[in-house]
C-alpha positions as CSV (number, residue, x, y, z in Angstrom):
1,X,0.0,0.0,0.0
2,X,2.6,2.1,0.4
3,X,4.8,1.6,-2.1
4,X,1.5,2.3,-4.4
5,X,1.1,6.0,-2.1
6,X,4.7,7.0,-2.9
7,X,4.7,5.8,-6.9
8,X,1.2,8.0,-6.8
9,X,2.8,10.8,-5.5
10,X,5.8,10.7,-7.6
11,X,3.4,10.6,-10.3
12,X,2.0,13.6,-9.5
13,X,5.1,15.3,-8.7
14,X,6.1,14.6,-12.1
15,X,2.9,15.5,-14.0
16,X,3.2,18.6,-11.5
17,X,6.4,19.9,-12.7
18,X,5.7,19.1,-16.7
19,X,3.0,21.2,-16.9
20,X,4.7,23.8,-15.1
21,X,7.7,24.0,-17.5
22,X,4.7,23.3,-20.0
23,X,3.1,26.4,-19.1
24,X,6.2,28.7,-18.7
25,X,8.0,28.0,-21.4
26,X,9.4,30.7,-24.1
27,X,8.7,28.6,-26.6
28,X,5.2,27.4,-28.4
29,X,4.2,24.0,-27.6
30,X,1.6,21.8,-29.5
31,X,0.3,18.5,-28.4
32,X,-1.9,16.6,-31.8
33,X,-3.1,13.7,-31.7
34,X,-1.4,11.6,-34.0
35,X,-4.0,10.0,-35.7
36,X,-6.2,13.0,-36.1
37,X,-4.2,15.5,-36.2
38,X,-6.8,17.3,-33.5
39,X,-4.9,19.9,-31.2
40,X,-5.3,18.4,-27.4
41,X,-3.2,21.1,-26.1
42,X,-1.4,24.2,-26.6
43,X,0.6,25.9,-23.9
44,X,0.3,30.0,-23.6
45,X,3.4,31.0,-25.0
46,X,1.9,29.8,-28.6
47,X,-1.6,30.7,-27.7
48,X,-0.6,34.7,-27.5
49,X,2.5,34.4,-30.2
50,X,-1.2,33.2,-32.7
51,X,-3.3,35.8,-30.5
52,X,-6.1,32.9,-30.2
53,X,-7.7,31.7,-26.9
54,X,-6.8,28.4,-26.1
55,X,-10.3,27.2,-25.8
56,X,-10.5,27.8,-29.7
57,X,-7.7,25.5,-30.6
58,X,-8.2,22.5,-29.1
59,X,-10.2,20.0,-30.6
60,X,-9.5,21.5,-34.3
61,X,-6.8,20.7,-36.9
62,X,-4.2,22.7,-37.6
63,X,-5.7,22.8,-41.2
64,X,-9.6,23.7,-40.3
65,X,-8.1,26.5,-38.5
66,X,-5.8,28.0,-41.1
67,X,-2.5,27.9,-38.7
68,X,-0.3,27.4,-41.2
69,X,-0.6,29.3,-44.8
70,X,0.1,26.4,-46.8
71,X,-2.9,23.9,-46.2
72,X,-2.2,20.9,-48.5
73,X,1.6,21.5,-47.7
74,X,0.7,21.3,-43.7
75,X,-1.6,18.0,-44.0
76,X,1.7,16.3,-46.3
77,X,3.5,17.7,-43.6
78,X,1.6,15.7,-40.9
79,X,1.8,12.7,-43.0
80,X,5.7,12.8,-43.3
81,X,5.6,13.5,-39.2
82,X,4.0,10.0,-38.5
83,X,5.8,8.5,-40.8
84,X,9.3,9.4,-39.9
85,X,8.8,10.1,-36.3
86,X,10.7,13.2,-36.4
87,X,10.6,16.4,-38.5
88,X,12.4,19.8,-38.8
89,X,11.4,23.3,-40.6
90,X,13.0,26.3,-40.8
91,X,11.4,29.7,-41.7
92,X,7.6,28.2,-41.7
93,X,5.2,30.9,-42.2
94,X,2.0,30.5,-39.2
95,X,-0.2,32.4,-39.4
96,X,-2.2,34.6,-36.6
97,X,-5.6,34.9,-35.9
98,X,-6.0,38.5,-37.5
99,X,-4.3,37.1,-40.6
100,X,-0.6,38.5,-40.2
101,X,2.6,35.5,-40.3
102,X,4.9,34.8,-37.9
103,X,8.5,33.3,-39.7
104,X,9.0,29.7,-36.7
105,X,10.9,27.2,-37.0
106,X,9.2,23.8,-36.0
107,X,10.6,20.7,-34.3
108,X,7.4,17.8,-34.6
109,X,8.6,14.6,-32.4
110,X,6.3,11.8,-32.3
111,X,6.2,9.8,-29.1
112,X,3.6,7.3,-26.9
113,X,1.4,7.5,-24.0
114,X,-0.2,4.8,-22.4
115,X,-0.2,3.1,-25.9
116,X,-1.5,6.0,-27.8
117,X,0.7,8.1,-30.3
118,X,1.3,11.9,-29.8
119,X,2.7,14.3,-31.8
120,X,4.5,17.6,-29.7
121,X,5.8,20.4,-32.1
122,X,7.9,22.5,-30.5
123,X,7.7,26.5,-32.1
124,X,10.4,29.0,-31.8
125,X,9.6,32.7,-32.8
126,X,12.9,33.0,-35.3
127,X,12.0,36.6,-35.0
128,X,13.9,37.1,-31.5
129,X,17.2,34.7,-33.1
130,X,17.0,37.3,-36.2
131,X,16.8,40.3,-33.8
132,X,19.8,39.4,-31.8
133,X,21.5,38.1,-35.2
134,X,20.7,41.9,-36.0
135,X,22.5,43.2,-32.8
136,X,25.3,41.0,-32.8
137,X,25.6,42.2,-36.6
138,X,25.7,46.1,-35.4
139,X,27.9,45.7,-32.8
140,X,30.5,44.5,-35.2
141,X,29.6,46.6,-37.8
142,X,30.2,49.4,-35.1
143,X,33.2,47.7,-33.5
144,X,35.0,47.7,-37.5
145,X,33.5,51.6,-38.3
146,X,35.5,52.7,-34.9
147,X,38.3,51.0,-35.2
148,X,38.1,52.5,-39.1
149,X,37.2,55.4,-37.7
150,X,40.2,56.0,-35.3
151,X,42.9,54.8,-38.1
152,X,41.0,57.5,-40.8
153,X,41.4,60.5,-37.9
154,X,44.5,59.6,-36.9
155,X,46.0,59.9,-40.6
156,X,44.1,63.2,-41.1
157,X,44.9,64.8,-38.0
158,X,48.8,64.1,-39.3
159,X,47.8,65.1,-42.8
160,X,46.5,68.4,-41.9
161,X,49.9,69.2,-40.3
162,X,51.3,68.5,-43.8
163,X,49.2,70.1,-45.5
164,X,48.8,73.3,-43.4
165,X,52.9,73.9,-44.4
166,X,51.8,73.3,-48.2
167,X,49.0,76.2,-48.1
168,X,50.9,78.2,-45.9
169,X,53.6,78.5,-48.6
170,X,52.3,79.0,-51.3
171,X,49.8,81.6,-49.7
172,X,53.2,83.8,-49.0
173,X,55.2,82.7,-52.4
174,X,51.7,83.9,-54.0
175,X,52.2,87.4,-52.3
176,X,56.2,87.8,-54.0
177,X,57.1,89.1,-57.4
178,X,57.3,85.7,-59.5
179,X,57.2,85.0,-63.3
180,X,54.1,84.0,-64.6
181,X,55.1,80.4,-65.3
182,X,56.2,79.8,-61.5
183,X,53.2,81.7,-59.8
184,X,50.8,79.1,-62.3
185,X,53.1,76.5,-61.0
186,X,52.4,77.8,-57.4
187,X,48.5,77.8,-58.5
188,X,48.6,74.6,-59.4
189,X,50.4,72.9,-55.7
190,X,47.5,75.6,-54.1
191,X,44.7,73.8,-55.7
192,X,46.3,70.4,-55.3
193,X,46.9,70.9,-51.3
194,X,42.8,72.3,-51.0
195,X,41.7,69.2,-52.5
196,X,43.2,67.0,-50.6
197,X,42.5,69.1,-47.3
198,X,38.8,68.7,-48.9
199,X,39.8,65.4,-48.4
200,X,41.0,65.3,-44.9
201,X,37.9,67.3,-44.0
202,X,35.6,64.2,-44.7
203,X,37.6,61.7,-43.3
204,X,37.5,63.9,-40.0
205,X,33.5,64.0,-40.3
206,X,33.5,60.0,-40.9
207,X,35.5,59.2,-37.5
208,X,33.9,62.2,-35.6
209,X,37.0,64.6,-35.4
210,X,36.0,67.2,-37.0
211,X,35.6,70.6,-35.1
212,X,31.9,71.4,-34.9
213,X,30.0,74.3,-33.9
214,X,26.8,73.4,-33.2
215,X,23.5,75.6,-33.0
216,X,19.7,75.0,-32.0
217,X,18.5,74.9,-35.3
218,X,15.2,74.1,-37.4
219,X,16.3,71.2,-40.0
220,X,13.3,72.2,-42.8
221,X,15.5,76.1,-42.7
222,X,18.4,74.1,-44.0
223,X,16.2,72.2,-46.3
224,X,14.6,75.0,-47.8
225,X,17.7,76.7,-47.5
226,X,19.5,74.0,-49.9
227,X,16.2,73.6,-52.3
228,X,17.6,75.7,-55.3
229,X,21.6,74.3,-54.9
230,X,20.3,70.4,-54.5
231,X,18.2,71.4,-57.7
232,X,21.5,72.5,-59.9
233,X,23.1,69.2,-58.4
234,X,20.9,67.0,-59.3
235,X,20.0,68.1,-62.6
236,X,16.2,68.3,-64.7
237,X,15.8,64.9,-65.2
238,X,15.4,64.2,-61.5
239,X,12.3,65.7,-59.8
240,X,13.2,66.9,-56.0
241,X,10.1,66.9,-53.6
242,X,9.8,67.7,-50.2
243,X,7.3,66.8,-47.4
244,X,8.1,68.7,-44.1
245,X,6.4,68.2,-41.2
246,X,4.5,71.9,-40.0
247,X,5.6,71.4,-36.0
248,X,8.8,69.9,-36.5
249,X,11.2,70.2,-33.3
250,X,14.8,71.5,-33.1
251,X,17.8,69.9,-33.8
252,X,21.1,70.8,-31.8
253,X,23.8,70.2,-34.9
254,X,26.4,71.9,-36.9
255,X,24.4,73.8,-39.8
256,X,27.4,74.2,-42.1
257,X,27.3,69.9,-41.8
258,X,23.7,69.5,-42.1
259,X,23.7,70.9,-45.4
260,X,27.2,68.9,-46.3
261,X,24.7,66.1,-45.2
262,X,21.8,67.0,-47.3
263,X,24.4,67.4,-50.5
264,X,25.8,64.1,-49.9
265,X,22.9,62.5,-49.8
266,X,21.1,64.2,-53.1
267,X,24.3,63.2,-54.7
268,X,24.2,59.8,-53.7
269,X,20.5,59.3,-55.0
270,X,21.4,61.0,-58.0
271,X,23.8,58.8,-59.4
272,X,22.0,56.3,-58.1
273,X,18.9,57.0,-61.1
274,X,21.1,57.6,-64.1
275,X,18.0,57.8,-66.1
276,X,16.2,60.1,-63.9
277,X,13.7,59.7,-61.2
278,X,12.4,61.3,-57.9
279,X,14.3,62.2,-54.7
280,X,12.0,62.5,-51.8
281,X,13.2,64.7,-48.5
282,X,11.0,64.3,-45.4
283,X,11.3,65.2,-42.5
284,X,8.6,64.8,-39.1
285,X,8.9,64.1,-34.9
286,X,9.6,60.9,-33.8
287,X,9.2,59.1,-30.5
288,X,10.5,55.5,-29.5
289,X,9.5,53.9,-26.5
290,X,11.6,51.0,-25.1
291,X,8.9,48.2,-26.7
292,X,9.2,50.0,-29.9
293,X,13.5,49.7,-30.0
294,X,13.1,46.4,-28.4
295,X,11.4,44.9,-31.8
296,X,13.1,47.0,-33.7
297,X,17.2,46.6,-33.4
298,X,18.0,48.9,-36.2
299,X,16.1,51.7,-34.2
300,X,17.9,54.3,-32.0
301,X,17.7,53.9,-28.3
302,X,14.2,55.3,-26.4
303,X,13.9,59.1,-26.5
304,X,12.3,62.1,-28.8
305,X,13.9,62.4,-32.2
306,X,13.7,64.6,-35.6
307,X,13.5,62.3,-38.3
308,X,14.6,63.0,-41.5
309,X,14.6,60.3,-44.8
310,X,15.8,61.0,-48.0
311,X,14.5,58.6,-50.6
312,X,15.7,58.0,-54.2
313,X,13.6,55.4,-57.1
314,X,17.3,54.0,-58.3
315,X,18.8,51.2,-58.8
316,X,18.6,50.1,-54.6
317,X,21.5,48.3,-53.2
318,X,21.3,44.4,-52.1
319,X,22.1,43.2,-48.9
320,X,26.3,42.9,-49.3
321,X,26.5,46.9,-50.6
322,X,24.4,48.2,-47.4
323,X,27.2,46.6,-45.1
324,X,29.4,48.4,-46.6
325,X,28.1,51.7,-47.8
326,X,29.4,53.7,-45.1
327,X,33.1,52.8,-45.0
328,X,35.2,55.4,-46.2
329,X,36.3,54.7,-50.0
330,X,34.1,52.1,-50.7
331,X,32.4,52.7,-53.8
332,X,30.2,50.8,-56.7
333,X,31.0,53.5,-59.0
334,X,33.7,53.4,-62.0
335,X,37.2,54.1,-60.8
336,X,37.8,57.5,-61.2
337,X,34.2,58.7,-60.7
338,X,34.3,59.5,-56.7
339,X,36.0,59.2,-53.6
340,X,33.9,56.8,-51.7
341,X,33.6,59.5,-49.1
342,X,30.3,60.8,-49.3
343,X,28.1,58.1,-46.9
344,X,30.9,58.2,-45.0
345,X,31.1,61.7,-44.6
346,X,27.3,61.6,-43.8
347,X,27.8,58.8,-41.3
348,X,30.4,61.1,-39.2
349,X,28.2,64.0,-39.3
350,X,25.5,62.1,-38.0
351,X,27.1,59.9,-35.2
352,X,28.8,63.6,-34.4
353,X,25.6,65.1,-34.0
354,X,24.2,62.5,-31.4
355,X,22.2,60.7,-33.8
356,X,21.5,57.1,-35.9
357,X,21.4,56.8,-39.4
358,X,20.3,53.3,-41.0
359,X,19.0,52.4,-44.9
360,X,16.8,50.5,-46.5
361,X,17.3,49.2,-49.7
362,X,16.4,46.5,-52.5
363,X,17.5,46.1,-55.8
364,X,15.4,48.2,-58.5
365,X,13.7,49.1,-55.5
366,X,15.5,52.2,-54.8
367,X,16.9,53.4,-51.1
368,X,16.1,55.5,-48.6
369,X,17.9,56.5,-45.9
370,X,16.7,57.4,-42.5
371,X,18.4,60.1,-40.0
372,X,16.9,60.3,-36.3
373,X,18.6,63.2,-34.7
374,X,17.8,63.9,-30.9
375,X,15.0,66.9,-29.9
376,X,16.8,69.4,-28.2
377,X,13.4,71.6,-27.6
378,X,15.6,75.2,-27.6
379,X,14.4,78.5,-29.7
380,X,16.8,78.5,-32.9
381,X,19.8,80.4,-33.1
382,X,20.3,83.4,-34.6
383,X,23.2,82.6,-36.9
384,X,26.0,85.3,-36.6
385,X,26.6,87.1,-40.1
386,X,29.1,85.9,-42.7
387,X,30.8,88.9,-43.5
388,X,34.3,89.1,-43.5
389,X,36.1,90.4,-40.4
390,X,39.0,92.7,-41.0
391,X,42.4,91.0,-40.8
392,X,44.4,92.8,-38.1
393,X,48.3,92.0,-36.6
394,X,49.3,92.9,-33.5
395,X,52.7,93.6,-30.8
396,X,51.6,91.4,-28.3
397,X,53.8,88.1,-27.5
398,X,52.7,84.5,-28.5
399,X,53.7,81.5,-26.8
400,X,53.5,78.9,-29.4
401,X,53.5,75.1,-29.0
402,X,53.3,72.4,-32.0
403,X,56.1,69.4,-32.2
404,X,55.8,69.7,-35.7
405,X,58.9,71.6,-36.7
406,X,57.5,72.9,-40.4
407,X,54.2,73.6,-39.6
408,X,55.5,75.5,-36.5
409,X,57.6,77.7,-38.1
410,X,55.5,78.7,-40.5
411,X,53.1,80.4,-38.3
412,X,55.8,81.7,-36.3
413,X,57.1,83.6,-39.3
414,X,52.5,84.3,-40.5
415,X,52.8,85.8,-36.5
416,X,55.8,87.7,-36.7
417,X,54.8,89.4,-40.2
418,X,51.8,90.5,-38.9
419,X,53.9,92.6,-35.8
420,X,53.2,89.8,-33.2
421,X,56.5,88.8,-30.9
422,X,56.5,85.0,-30.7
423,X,57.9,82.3,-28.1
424,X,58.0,78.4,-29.7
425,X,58.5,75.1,-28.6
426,X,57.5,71.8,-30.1
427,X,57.6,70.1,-26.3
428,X,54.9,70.8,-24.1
429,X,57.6,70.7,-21.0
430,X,59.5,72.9,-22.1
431,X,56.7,75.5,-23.1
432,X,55.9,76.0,-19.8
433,X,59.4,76.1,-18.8
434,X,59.4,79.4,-21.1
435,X,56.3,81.0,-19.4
436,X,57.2,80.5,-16.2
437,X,60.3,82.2,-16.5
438,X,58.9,85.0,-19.2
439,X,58.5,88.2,-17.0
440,X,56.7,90.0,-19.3
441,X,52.6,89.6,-20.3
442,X,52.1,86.7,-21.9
443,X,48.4,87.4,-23.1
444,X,48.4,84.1,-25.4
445,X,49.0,80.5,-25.8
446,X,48.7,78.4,-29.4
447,X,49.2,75.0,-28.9
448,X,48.4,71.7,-30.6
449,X,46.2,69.4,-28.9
450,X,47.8,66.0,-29.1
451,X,51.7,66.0,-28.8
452,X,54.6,64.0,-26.6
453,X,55.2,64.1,-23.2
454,X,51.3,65.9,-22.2
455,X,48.5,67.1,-24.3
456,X,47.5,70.6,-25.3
457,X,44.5,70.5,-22.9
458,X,46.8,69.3,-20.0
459,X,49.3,72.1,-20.7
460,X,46.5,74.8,-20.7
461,X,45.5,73.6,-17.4
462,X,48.9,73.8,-15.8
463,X,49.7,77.3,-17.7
464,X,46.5,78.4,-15.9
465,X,47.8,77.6,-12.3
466,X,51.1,80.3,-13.1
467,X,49.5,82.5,-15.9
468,X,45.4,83.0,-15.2
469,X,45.8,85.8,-17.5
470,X,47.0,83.6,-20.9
471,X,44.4,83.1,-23.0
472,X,44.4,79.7,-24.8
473,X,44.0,78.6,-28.7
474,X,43.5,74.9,-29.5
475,X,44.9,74.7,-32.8
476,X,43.9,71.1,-34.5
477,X,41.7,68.7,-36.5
478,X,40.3,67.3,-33.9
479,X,36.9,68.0,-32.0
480,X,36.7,70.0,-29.3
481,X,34.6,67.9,-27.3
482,X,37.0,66.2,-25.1
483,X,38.5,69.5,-24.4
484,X,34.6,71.2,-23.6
485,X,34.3,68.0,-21.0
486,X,37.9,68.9,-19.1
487,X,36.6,72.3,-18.6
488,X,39.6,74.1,-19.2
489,X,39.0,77.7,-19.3
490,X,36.5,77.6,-21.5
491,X,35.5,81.1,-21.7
492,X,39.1,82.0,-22.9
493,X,40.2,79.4,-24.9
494,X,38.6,79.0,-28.9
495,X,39.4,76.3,-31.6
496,X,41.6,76.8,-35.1
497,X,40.7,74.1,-37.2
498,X,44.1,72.6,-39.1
499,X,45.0,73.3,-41.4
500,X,44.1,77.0,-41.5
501,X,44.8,80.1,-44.0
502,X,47.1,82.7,-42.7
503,X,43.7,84.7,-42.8
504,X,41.9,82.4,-40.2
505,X,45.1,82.3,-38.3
506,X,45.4,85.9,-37.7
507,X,41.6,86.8,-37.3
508,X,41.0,84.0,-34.4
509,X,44.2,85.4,-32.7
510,X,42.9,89.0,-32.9
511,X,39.7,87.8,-31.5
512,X,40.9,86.3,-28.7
513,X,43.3,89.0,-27.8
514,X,40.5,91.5,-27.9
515,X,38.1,89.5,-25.9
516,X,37.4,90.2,-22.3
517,X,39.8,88.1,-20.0
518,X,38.2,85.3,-17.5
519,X,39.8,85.0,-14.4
520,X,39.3,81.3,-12.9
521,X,37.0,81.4,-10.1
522,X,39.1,80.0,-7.5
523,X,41.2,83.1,-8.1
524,X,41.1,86.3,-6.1
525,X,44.5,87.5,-7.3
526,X,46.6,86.6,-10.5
527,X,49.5,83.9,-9.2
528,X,52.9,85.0,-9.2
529,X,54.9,83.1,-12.1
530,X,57.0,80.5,-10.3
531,X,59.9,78.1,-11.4
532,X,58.3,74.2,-11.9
């Protein structure tokens, strides 16, 4: 008797915990009967995945319901289960009760209880697999654009230096009494050295080094602004429409890049309908709430965004050409016919600006790509004027800091023609080795940002502890965010973006020498220069 008790409760125990993994499980599970084909149970994962009660499948075939979309394919499919005892699909379409499919894959194991033969299918979602194939996908794709990134910035950061010399030059030969045939000579190197800095620029904007100088702006302005210029681009054989959304919020961004951005794209689309066609700019508000970007994994993360799409009726792109559209250089056009910079170019501005960009694409289908760029909800900035500011020199004395000798000395000598008295070093060290023991005003430091021995920003910060009076200029390809974050004298320090013209050089001097000085706050008197 009670060895009959304990097999009973063991029994029970069992049953107990199989329908509790039945019941919980995050997969569907079907129970048929094997001879029917009649559903005898179906666990509440599947139940909601189909959105049917679980009252209305049992007792029914798969078939006099309509689960799967194929019904002569489903009831061979049945007949091949008892036959072989075991089957496997991949990527079977089931259908839902309001008619949508669901991609599952289906494992149908035939088995016996108490003499009579069951079928259990077991039903995975492949939806969740392909999301996190997705996310695995992105974080490599992001893992090979950084490390592209950082090798792209770090070869025209040293580029710039290069080039700044080559400009420099020939701005000053241009300026001496030469025969025709060398000043054309001169022209020519010019041109050369400001298309490759053209270059450098979008390589800088592609791994996010670029110096920006962003504004609260309203992104149809800059569309409308750029209506008539996309239209010249693009040519009369390709219709350019635009449907902008009437309460559209603002955007925090660079608007000199946004409308690099807008270019780049129209360009793209353009040679992307030989033949003509239709490029479509929209733009409209966009929130995503966590459920949304948890379904979708090629969606930004949860906030308020401006979305803007530019859409083209080309040739599209398969699968293989959208991994790699954004990688500098790559290109399906003819050799000689671009740079393979342009997507690349708009991928930097984008990531730059705080946002996601993403495409869609098929072949004949056309493309459109889609930019979500945060809400920033501030009134727009009034945009300063573009006129030329006068170009003025000064008597004031210069400390100047770059360890690269060439480009050094040429804007000591841009400096020193223009009146200035100039200190130099190309070691951080020793530069404020000179200040310290300079007696006289030192209104100004120009240094590079990244250099042996300590940075530009780290040298600003210790100049600051002996000389609160020394204004600071950044001069260098690189963004100034990481110098923003250190905080270091930000009201008297400014960015020259490498490589500059002896005109940019000489009016962001005289700015800064004119503006107000900031004494630190810590600071009731200026600190006596001491030896370090």
């Amino acid at each position: 008797m009670a060895d009959s008790t304990t097999l009973t409760e063991q029994f029970r125990d069992s049953e107990t915990r199989y329908r509790r993994l039945f019941e919980s499980a995050q997969d569907g599970i079907l129970i048929l009967d094997a001879e029917t084909g009649a559903i005898t149970d179906v666990n509440p994962y599947l139940a909601k995945l189909l959105d049917y009660p679980s009252k209305q499948l049992i007792g029914r075939t798969i078939w006099d319901i309509g689960l799967y979309k194929d019904v002569e394919a489903s009831k061979q499919a049945f007949q091949e289960l008892k036959t072989l005892g075991y089957v496997a699909y991949e990527n079977l379409p089931l259908r839902t009760r309001e008619g949508p499919t669901i991609s599952v894959e289906v494992v149908g194991n035939v088995y016996l209880v108490n003499g009579h033969r069951v079928i259990q299918c077991n039903i995975r979602d492949t939806r969740i697999r392909k999301n996190a194939e997705k996310s695995e996908q992105r974080l490599v794709q992001a893992q090979k654009m950084e490390a592209i990134g950082q090798l792209a910035g770090g070869l025209a950061h040293d580029f710039n230096n290069l080039l700044g010399v080559i400009l420099g030059y020939c701005e000053i030969l241009e300026g001496e009494v030469l025969s025709a045939p060398v000043r054309n000579m001169i022209g020519e190197i010019h041109n050369a050295g400001t298309s490759a800095k053209t270059l450098t620029q979008r390589l800088l904007a592609f791994s996010r080094r670029q110096v920006m100088e962003p504004v609260s702006l309203h992104l149809n302005l800059s569309v409308e602004r750029m209506g008539t210029m996309l239209n010249r681009l693009i040519g009369e054989d390709i219709e350019l429409v635009s449907d902008l959304a009437a309460d559209l919020g603002t955007i925090k961004a660079d608007p000199g890049q946004v409308e690099q951005l807008l270019m780049n794209l129209s360009i793209n689309a353009r040679d992307a309908m030989p033949s003509g066609g239709r490029i479509t700019v929209r733009t409209s508000n966009l929130e995503i709430d966590e459920t949304y970007a948890r379904q979708h994994p090629a969606s930004p993360e949860p906030g308020r965004y401006v979305l803007l799409s530019v859409s083209d009726t080309g040739i599209g792109m398969d699968a293989d050409t959208q991994a790699h559209i954004f990688e500098p250089f790559f290109s399906t056009k003819p050799v000689g016919m671009g740079t393979g910079l342009g997507l690349s170019t708009v991928f930097g501005i984008v990531r730059q600006s705080g946002g996601t960009i993403s495409v869609y694409s098929e072949p004949g289908a056309g493309a459109t790509f889609r930019i979500y760029l945060p809400r920033c909800d501030e009134a727009v900035t009034q945009t300063p004027s573009n006129a030329p500011k006068e170009v003025r020199g000064g008597t004031e004395t210069i400390l100047l800091v770059d360890d690269a000798a060439p480009l050094r000395g040429l804007m000591r000598r841009l400096l020193e023609d223009s009146g200035y008295r100039v200190l130099d070093s190309g070691d951080p060290e020793e530069a404020l080795r000179i200040a310290v023991e300079f007696m006289e005003p030192l209104p100004l430091m120009i240094t590079d940002v990244i250099m042996p021995g300590f940075s530009g920003s780290v040298l600003a910060e210790r100049l600051a502890s002996v000389r609160p009076e020394t204004k600071v200029l950044f001069a260098s390809g690189y963004s100034d965010h990481a110098l923003q974050q250190r905080g270091v004298r930000g009201e008297d320090y400014a960015l020259l973006e490498k490589p500059f013209s002896r005109d940019q050089l000489l009016r962001k001097v005289r700015l800064l020498l004119d503006s107000p000085v900031h004494a630190p706050a810590d600071s009731v008197t200026p600190k006596v220069p001491q030896r370090i």
